[in-house]
Backbone as CSV, one residue per row, in Angstrom:
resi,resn,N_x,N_y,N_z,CA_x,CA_y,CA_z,C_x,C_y,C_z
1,UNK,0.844,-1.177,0.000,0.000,0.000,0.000,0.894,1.246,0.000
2,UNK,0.421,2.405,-1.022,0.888,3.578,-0.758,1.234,3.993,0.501
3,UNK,2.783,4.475,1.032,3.192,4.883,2.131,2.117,6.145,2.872
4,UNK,1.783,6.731,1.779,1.411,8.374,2.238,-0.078,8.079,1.949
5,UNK,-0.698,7.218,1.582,-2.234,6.334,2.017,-2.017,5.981,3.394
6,UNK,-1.027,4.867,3.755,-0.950,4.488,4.986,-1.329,5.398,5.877
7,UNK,-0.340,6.475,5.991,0.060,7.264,6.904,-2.023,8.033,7.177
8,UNK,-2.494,8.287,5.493,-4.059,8.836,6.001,-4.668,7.993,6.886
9,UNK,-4.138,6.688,6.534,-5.280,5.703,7.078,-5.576,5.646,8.784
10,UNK,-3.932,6.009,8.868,-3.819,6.360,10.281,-4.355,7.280,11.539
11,UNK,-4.505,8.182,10.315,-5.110,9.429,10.633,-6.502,9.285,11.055
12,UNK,-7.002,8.671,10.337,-8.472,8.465,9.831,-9.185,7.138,11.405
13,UNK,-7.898,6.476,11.819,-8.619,5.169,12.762,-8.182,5.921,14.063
14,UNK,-7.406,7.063,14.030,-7.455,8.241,15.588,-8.335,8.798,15.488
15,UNK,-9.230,8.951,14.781,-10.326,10.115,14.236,-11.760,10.059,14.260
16,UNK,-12.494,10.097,15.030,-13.989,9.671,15.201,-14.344,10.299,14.343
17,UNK,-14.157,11.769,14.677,-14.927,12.374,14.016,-14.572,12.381,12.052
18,UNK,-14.035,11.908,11.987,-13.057,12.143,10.826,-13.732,10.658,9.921
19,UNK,-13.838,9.596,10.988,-14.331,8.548,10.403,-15.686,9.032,10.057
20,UNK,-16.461,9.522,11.015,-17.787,9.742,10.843,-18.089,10.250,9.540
21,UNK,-17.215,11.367,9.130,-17.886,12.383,8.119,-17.179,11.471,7.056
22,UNK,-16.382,10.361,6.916,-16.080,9.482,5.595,-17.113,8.596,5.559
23,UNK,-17.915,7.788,7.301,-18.585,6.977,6.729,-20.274,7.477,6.103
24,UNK,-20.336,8.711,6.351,-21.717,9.460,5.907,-21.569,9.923,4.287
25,UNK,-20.868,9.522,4.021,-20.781,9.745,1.965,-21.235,8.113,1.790
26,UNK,-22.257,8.570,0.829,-22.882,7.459,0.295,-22.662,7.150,-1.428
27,UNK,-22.111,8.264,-1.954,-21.881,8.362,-3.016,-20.045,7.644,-3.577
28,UNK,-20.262,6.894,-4.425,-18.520,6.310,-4.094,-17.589,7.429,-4.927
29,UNK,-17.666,7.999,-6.195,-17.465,8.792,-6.604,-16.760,10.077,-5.329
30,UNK,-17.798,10.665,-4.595,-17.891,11.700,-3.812,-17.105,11.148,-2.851
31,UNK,-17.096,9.903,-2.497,-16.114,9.343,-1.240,-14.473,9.394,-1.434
32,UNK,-14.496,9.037,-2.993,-12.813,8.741,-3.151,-12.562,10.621,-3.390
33,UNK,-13.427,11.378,-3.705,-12.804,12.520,-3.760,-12.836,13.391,-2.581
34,UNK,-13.455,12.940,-1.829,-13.593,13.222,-0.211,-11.977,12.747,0.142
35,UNK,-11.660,11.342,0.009,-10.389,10.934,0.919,-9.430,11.532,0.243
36,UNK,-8.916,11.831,-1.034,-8.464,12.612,-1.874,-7.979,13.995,-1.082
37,UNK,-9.273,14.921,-1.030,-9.029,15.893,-0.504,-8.743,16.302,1.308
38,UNK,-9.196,15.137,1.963,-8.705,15.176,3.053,-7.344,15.032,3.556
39,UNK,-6.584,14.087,2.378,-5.469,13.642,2.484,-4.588,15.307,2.099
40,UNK,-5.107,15.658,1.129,-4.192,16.551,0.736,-4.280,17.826,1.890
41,UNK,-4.971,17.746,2.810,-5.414,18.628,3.928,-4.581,18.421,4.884
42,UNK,-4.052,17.280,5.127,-2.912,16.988,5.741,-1.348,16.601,5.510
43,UNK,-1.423,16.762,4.590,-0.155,17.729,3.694,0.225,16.095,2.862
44,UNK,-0.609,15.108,2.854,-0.602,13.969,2.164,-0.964,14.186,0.963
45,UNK,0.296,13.235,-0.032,-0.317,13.189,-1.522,-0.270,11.809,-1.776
46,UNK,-1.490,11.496,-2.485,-1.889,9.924,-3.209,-3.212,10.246,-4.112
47,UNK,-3.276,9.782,-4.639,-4.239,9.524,-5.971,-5.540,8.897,-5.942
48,UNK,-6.386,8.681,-6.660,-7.895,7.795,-7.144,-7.275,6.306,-7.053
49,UNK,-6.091,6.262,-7.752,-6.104,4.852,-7.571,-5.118,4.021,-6.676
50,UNK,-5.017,5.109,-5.483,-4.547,4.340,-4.477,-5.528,4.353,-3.484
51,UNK,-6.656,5.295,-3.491,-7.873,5.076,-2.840,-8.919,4.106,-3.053
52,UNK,-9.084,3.777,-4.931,-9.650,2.023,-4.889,-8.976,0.725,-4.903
53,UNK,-7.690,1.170,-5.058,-6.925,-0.164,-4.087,-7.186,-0.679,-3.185
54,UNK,-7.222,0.668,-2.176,-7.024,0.155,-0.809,-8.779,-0.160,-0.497
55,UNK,-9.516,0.514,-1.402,-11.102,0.223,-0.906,-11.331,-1.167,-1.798
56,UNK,-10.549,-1.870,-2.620,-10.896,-3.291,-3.202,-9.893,-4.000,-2.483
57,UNK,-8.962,-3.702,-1.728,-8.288,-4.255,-0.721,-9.223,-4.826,0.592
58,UNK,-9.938,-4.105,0.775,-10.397,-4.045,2.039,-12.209,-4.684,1.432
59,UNK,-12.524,-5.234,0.389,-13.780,-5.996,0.441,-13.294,-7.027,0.165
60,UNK,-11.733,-7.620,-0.264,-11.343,-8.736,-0.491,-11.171,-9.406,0.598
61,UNK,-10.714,-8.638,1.726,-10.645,-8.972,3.068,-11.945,-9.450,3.553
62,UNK,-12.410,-8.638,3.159,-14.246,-8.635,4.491,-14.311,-10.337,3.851
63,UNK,-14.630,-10.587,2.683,-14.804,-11.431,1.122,-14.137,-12.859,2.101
64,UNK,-12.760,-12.872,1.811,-12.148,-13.568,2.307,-12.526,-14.371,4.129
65,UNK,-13.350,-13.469,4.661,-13.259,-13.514,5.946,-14.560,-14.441,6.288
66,UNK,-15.617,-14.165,5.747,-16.769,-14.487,5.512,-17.547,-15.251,4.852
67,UNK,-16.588,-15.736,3.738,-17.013,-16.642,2.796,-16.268,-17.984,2.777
Protein backbone atom coordinates (compact mmCIF):
# COMPACT_ATOMS: atom_id res chain seq x y z
CA UNK A 1 0.00 0.00 0.00
CA UNK A 2 0.89 3.58 -0.76
CA UNK A 3 3.19 4.88 2.13
CA UNK A 4 1.41 8.37 2.24
CA UNK A 5 -2.23 6.33 2.02
CA UNK A 6 -0.95 4.49 4.99
CA UNK A 7 0.06 7.26 6.90
CA UNK A 8 -4.06 8.84 6.00
CA UNK A 9 -5.28 5.70 7.08
CA UNK A 10 -3.82 6.36 10.28
CA UNK A 11 -5.11 9.43 10.63
CA UNK A 12 -8.47 8.46 9.83
CA UNK A 13 -8.62 5.17 12.76
CA UNK A 14 -7.46 8.24 15.59
CA UNK A 15 -10.33 10.12 14.24
CA UNK A 16 -13.99 9.67 15.20
CA UNK A 17 -14.93 12.37 14.02
CA UNK A 18 -13.06 12.14 10.83
CA UNK A 19 -14.33 8.55 10.40
CA UNK A 20 -17.79 9.74 10.84
CA UNK A 21 -17.89 12.38 8.12
CA UNK A 22 -16.08 9.48 5.59
CA UNK A 23 -18.59 6.98 6.73
CA UNK A 24 -21.72 9.46 5.91
CA UNK A 25 -20.78 9.75 1.96
CA UNK A 26 -22.88 7.46 0.29
CA UNK A 27 -21.88 8.36 -3.02
CA UNK A 28 -18.52 6.31 -4.09
CA UNK A 29 -17.46 8.79 -6.60
CA UNK A 30 -17.89 11.70 -3.81
CA UNK A 31 -16.11 9.34 -1.24
CA UNK A 32 -12.81 8.74 -3.15
CA UNK A 33 -12.80 12.52 -3.76
CA UNK A 34 -13.59 13.22 -0.21
CA UNK A 35 -10.39 10.93 0.92
CA UNK A 36 -8.46 12.61 -1.87
CA UNK A 37 -9.03 15.89 -0.50
CA UNK A 38 -8.70 15.18 3.05
CA UNK A 39 -5.47 13.64 2.48
CA UNK A 40 -4.19 16.55 0.74
CA UNK A 41 -5.41 18.63 3.93
CA UNK A 42 -2.91 16.99 5.74
CA UNK A 43 -0.15 17.73 3.69
CA UNK A 44 -0.60 13.97 2.16
CA UNK A 45 -0.32 13.19 -1.52
CA UNK A 46 -1.89 9.92 -3.21
CA UNK A 47 -4.24 9.52 -5.97
CA UNK A 48 -7.89 7.80 -7.14
CA UNK A 49 -6.10 4.85 -7.57
CA UNK A 50 -4.55 4.34 -4.48
CA UNK A 51 -7.87 5.08 -2.84
CA UNK A 52 -9.65 2.02 -4.89
CA UNK A 53 -6.92 -0.16 -4.09
CA UNK A 54 -7.02 0.15 -0.81
CA UNK A 55 -11.10 0.22 -0.91
CA UNK A 56 -10.90 -3.29 -3.20
CA UNK A 57 -8.29 -4.25 -0.72
CA UNK A 58 -10.40 -4.05 2.04
CA UNK A 59 -13.78 -6.00 0.44
CA UNK A 60 -11.34 -8.74 -0.49
CA UNK A 61 -10.65 -8.97 3.07
CA UNK A 62 -14.25 -8.64 4.49
CA UNK A 63 -14.80 -11.43 1.12
CA UNK A 64 -12.15 -13.57 2.31
CA UNK A 65 -13.26 -13.51 5.95
CA UNK A 66 -16.77 -14.49 5.51
CA UNK A 67 -17.01 -16.64 2.80
Amino acid sequence: MDEEFEKFRQIVFRDLELQNTLQSISEHDVFVSRVIELGNEFGLKFGESEVLQAMNDGRRVFIERWI
